[in-house]
C-alpha positions as CSV (number, residue, x, y, z in Angstrom):
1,X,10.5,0.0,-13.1
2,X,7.2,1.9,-13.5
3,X,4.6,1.1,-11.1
4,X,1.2,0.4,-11.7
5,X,-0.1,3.3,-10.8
6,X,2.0,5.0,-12.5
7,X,1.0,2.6,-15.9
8,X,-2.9,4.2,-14.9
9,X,-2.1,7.5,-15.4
10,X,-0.3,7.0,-18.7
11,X,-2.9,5.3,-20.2
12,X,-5.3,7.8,-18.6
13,X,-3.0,10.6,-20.5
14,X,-3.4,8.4,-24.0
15,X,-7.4,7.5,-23.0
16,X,-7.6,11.5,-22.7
17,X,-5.7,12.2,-25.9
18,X,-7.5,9.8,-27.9
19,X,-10.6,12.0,-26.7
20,X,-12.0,7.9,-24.8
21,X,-14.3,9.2,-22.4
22,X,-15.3,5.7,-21.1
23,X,-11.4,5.0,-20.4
24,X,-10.6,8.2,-19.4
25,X,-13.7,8.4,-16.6
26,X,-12.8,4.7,-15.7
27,X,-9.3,5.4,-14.9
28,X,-10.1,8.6,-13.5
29,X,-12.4,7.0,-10.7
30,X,-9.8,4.4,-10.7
31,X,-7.4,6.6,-9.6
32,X,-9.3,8.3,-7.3
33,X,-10.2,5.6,-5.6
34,X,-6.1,4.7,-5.0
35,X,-5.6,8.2,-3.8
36,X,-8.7,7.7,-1.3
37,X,-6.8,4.8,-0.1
38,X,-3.3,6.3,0.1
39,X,-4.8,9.3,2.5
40,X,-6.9,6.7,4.1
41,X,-5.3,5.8,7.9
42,X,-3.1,7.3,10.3
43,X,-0.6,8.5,7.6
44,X,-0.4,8.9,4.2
45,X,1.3,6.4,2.4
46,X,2.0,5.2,-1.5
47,X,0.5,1.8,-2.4
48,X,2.2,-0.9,-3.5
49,X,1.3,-2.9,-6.4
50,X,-0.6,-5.5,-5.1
51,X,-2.4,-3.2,-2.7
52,X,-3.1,-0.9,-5.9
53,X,-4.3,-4.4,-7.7
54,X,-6.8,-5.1,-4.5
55,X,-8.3,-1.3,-5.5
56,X,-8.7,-2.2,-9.1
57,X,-10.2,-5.7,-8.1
58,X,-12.6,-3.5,-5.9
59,X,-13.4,-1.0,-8.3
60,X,-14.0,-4.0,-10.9
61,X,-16.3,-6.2,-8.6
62,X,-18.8,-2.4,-8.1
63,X,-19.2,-2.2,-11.6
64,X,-19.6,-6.3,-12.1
65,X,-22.5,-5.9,-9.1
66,X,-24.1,-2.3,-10.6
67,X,-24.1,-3.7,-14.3
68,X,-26.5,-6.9,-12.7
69,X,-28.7,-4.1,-10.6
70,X,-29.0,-2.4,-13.8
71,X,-30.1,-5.5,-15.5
72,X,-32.4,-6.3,-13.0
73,X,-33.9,-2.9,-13.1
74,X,-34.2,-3.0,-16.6
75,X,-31.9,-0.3,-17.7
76,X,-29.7,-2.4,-20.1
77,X,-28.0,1.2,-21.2
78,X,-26.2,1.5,-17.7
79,X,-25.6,-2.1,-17.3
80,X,-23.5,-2.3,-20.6
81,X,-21.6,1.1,-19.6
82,X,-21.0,-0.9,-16.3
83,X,-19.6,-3.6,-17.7
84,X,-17.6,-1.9,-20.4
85,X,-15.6,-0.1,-17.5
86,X,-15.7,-3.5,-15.6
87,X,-14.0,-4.9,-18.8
88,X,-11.1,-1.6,-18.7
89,X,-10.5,-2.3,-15.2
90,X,-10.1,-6.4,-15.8
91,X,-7.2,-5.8,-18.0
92,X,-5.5,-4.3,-15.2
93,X,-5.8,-7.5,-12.8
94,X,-4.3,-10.7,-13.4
95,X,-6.1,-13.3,-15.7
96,X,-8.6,-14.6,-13.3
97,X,-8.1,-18.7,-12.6
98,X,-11.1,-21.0,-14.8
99,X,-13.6,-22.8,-13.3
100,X,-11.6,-26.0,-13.8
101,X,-8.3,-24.7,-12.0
102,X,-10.2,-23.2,-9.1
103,X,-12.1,-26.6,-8.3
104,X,-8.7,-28.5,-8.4
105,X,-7.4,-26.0,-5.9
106,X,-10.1,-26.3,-3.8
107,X,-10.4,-30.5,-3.9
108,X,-6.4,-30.5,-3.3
109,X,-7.5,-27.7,0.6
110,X,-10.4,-29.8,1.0
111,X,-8.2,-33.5,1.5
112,X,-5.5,-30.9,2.8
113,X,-8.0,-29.9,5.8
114,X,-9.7,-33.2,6.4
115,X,-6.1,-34.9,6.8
116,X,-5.3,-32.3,9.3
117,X,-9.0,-33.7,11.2
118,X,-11.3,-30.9,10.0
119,X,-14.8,-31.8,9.5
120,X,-18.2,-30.6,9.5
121,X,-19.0,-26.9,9.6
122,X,-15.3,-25.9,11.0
123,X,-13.8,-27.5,7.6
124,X,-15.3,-24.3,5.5
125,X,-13.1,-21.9,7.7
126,X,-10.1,-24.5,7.4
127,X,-10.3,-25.1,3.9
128,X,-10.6,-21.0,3.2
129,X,-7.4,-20.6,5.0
130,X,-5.8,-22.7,2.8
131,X,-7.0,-21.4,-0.4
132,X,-7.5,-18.1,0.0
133,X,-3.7,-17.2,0.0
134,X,-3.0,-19.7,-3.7
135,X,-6.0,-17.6,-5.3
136,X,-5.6,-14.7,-4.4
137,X,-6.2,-11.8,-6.7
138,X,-7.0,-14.3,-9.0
139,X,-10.7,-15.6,-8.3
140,X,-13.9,-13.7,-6.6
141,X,-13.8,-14.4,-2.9
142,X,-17.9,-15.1,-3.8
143,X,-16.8,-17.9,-6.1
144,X,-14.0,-19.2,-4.0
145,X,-16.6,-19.8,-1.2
146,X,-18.5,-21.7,-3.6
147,X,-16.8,-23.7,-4.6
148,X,-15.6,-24.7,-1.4
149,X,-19.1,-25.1,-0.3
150,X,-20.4,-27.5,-3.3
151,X,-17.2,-29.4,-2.2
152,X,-17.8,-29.6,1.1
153,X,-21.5,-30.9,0.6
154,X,-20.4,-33.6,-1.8
């Protein structure tokens, strides 16, 4: 069974043969960024998949928030480049939950924490507990708590 790490540097090989320098330096950082995180700590350690796939979800979420500080600065050029790479590093992760399934998620915690007597202010941290571990690696913690919130409020 390869890992996916191992996956990353194979396509990095075939990005680098292919002569795709927008793969090739995505992956490259990519992979930097897991060996940053392997040596990172007490001792150094090999990731496992899903710690490798919380990397790539990192990596992917810079380049999402430097491709909207490029648009906002006006420099459209850099903001595409970010987003390409964002787009490289997306096909890595697993297909991210709709708008649709998230909010059914989120109603089903929300009745799930007000049975269990959660109101108010303390509900947000109650409902969070109980979605956070169905969605995860699968939504944006940023929409997550949105969701949660328009719920909430409603």
């Amino acid at each position: 069974m390869t890992t996916l790490k191992a996956t990353l540097k194979d396509d990095l090989t075939t990005a680098m043969k292919a002569r795709d320098e927008l793969r090739s330096s995505t992956l490259r950082l990519t992979l930097t960024a897991i060996a940053k995180e392997e040596v990172a700590g007490k001792s150094a350690r090999e990731l496992s998949d899903d710690e490798v796939l919380q990397v790539i979800a990192k990596e992917a979420k810079k380049r999402r928030e430097a491709a909207e500080a490029f648009d906002q600065g006006g420099r459209a050029e850099s903001a595409a480049k970010e987003r390409a790479e964002g787009e490289i590093l997306d096909a890595y992760l697993p297909k991210q939950l709709t708008d649709d399934e998230l909010h059914a998620i989120v109603l089903e915690a929300v009745a799930e924490a007000r049975a269990a007597g959660a109101e108010g202010p303390k509900a947000m941290g109650a409902v969070m507990k109980i979605v956070k571990p169905k969605v995860a690696g699968l939504a944006d913690g940023g929409r997550v708590s949105a969701a949660v919130k328009s719920l909430l409020a409603g």
